[in-house]
TIDO-227364 format. One line per field, with one value per atom (N, C-alpha, C): residue number from 1; residue in three letters; atom name; x, y, z. Coordinates in pm, whole numbers, plus 50000, padded with zeros to 5 digits. Atoms other than C-alpha are relative to their C-alpha. Last residue first. Layout:
<nodes>
pos: c(NUM ...) .
code: c(ALA ...) .
site: c(CA ...) .
xx: c(X ...) .
yy: c(Y ...) .
zz: c(Z ...) .
</nodes>
This chain:
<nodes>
pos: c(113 113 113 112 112 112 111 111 111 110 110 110 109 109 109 108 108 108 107 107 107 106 106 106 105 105 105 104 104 104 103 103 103 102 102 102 101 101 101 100 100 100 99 99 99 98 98 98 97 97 97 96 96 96 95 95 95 94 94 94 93 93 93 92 92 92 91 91 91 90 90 90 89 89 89 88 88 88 87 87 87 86 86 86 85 85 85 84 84 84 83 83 83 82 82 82 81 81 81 80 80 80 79 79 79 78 78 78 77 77 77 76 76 76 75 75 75 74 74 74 73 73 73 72 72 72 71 71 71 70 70 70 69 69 69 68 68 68 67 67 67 66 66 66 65 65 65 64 64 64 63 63 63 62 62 62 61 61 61 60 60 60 59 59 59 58 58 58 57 57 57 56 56 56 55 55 55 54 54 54 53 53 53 52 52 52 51 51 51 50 50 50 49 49 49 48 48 48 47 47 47 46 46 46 45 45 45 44 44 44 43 43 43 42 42 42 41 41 41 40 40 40 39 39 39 38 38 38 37 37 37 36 36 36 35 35 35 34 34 34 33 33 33 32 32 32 31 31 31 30 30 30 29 29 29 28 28 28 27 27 27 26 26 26 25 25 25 24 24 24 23 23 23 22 22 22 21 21 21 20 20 20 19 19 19 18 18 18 17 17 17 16 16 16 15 15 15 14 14 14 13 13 13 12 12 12 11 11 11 10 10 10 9 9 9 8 8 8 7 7 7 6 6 6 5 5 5 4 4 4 3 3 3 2 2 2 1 1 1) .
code: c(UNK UNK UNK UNK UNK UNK UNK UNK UNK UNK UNK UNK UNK UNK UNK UNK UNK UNK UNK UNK UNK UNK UNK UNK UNK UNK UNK UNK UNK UNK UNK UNK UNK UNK UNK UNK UNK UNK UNK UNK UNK UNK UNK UNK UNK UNK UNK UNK UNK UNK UNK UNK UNK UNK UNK UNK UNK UNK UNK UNK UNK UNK UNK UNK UNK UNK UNK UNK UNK UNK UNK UNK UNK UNK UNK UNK UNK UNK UNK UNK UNK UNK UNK UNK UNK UNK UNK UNK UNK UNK UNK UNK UNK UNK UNK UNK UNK UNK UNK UNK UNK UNK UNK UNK UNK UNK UNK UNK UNK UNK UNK UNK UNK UNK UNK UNK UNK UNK UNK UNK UNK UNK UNK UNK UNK UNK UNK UNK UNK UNK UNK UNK UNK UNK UNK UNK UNK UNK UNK UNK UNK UNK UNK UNK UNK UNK UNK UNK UNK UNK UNK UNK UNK UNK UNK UNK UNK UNK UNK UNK UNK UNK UNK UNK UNK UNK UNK UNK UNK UNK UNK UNK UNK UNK UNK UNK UNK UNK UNK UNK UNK UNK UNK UNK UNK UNK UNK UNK UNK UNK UNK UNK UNK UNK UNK UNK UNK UNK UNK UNK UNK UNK UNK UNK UNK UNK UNK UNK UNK UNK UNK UNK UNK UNK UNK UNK UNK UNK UNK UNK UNK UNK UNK UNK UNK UNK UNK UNK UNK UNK UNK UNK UNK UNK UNK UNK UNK UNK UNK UNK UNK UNK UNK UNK UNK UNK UNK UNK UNK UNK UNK UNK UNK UNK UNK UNK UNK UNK UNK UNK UNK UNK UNK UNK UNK UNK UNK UNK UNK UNK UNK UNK UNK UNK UNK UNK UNK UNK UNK UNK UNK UNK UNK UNK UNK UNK UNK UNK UNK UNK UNK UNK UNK UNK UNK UNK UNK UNK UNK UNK UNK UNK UNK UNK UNK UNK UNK UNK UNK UNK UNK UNK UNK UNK UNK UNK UNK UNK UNK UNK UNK UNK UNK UNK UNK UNK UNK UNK UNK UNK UNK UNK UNK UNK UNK UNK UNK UNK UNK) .
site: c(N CA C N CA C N CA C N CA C N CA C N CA C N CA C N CA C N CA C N CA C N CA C N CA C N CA C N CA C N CA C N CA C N CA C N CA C N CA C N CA C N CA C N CA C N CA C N CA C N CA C N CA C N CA C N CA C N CA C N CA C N CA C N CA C N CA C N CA C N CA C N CA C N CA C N CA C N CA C N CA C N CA C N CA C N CA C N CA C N CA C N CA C N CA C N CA C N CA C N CA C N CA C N CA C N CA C N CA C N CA C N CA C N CA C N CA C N CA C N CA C N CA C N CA C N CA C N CA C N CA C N CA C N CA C N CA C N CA C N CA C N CA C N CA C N CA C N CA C N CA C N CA C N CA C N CA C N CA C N CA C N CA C N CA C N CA C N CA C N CA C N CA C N CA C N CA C N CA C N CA C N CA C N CA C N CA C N CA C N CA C N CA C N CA C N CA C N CA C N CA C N CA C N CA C N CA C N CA C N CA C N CA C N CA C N CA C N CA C N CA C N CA C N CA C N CA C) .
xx: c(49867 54580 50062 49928 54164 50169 49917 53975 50115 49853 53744 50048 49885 53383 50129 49857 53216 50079 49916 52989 50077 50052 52865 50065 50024 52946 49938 49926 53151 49966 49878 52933 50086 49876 52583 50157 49972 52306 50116 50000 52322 50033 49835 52338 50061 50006 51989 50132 49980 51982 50068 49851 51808 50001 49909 51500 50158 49840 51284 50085 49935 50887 50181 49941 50655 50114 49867 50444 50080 49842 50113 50134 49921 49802 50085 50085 49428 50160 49912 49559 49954 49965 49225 50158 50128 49112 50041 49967 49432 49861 49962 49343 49946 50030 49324 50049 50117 49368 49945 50066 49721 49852 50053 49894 49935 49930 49914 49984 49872 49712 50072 49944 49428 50144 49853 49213 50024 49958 48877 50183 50103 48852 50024 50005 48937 49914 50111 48995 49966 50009 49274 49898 50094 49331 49972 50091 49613 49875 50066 49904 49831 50208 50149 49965 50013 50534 49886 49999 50644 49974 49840 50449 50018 49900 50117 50133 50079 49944 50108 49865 50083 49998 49947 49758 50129 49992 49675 50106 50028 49780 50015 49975 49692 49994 50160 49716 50073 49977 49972 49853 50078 49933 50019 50006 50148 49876 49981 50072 49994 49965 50160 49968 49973 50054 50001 50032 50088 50058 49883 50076 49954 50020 49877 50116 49904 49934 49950 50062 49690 50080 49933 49909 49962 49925 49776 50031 50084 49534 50036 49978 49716 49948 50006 49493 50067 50083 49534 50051 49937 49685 49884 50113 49650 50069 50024 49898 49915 50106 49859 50027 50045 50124 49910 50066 50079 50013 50026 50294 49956 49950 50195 50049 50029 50166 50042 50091 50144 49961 50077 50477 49860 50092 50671 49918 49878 50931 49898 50059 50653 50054 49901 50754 49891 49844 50630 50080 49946 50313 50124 49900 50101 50112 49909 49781 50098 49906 49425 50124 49863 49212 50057 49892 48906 50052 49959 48621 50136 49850 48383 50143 49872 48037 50145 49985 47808 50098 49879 47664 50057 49934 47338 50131 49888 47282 50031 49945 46922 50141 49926 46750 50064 49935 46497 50052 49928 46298 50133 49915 46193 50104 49916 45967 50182 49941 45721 50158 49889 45649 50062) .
yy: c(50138 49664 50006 49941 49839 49877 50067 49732 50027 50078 49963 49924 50052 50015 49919 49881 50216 49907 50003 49872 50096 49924 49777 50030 50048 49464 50127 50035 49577 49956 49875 49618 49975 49982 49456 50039 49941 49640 49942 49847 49525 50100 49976 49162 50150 50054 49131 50039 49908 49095 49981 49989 48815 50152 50009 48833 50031 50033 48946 50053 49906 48960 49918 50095 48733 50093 50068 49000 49909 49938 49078 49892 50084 48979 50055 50126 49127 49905 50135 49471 49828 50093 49676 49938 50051 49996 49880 50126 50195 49939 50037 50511 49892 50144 50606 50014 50011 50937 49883 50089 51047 50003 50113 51199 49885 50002 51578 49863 49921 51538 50016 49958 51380 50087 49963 51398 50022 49875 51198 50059 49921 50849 50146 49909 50521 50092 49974 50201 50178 49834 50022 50057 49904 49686 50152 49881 49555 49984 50011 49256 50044 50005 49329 50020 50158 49322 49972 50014 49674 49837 49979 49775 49936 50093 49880 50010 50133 50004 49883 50092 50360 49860 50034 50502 49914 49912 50733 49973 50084 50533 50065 49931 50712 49927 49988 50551 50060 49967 50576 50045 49895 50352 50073 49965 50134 50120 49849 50014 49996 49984 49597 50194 49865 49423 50086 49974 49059 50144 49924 48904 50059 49949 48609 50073 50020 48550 50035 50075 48601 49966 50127 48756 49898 50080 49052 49858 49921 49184 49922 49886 49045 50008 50057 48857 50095 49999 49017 49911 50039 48960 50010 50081 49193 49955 50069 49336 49982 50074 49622 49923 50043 49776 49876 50133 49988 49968 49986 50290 49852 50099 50405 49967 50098 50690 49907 49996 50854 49957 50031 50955 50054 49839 50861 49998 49880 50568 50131 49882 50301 50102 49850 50158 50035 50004 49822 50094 49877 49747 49989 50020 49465 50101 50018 49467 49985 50080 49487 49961 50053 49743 49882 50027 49913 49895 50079 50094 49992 49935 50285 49925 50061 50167 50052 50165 50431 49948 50049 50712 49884 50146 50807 50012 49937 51127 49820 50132 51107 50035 50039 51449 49922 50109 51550 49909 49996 51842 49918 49919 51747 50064 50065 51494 50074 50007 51676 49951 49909 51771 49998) .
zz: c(50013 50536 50121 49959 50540 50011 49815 50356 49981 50040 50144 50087 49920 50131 50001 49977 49911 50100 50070 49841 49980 50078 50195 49881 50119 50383 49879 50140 50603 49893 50022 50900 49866 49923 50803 50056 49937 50674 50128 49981 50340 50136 50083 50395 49999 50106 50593 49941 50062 50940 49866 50040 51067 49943 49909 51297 49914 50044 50978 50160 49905 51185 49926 49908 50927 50055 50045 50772 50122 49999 50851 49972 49990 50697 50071 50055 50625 50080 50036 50792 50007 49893 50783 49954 49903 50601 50098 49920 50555 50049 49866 50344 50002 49929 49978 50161 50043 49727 50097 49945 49827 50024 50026 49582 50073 50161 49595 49963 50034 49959 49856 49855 50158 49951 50011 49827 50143 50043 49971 50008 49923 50011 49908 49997 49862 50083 50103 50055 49964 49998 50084 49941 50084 50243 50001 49897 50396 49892 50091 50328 50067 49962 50559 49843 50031 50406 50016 50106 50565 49955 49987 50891 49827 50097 50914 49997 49958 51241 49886 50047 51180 50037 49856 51351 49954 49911 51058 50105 49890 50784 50158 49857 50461 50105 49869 50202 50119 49906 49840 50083 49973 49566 50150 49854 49363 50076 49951 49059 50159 49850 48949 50050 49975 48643 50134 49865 48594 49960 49929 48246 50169 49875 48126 50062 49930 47730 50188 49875 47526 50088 49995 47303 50063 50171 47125 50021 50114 47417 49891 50103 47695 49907 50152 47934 49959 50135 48269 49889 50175 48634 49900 50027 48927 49893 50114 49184 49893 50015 49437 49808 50144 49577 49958 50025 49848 49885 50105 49997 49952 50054 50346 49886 50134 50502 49955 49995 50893 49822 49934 50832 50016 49946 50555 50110 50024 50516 50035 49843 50575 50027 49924 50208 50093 50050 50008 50047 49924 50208 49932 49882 50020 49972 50082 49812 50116 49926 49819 49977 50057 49667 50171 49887 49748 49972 50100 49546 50138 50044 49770 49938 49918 49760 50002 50097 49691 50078 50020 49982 49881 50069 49947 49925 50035 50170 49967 49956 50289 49918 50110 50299 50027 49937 50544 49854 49908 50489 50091 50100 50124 50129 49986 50289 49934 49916 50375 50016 49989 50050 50139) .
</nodes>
């Protein structure tokens, strides 16, 4: 009975995903989507299924396009069940600017005569 004083606290593994950063828009979160492919059921067919998931990224470390890992934890909020374990990849740094945010190219936009 000695041993009843001293309790060990077995932890399991914690299930953890890999995927890549589709929004940094919030702060201190990320949003991850994580691929996989399956057999379909009726068609054998190989499809790809995609959910997103939202982590917590304390030290804002990720940017958008990284390819991270996420591993669950405890509820940090209404939907966030995961935080930022490592960035496995990052994204190649977009020097150009992309169509959208250049001047005139938007679609309310009129020209002027």
């Amino acid at each position: 009975m000695a041993d009843s004083g001293q309790r060990e606290l077995q932890t399991g593994q914690r299930a953890q995903k890999v995927g890549t950063v589709v929004s940094t828009k919030m702060n201190k979160t990320i949003v991850v989507e994580v691929r996989r492919r399956m057999t379909h059921r009726l068609y054998r067919r190989i499809v790809t299924r995609r959910k997103k998931f939202y982590a917590h990224d304390e030290k804002e470390v990720a940017r958008l396009g990284d390819e991270v890992r996420i591993v669950e934890c405890r509820p940090l909020s209404k939907s966030k069940r995961w935080r930022l374990a490592t960035v496995i990849r990052q994204a190649a740094a977009a020097d150009e600017e992309s169509p959208k945010t250049r001047a005139g190219a938007g679609r309310g936009e009129q020209k002027s005569k």
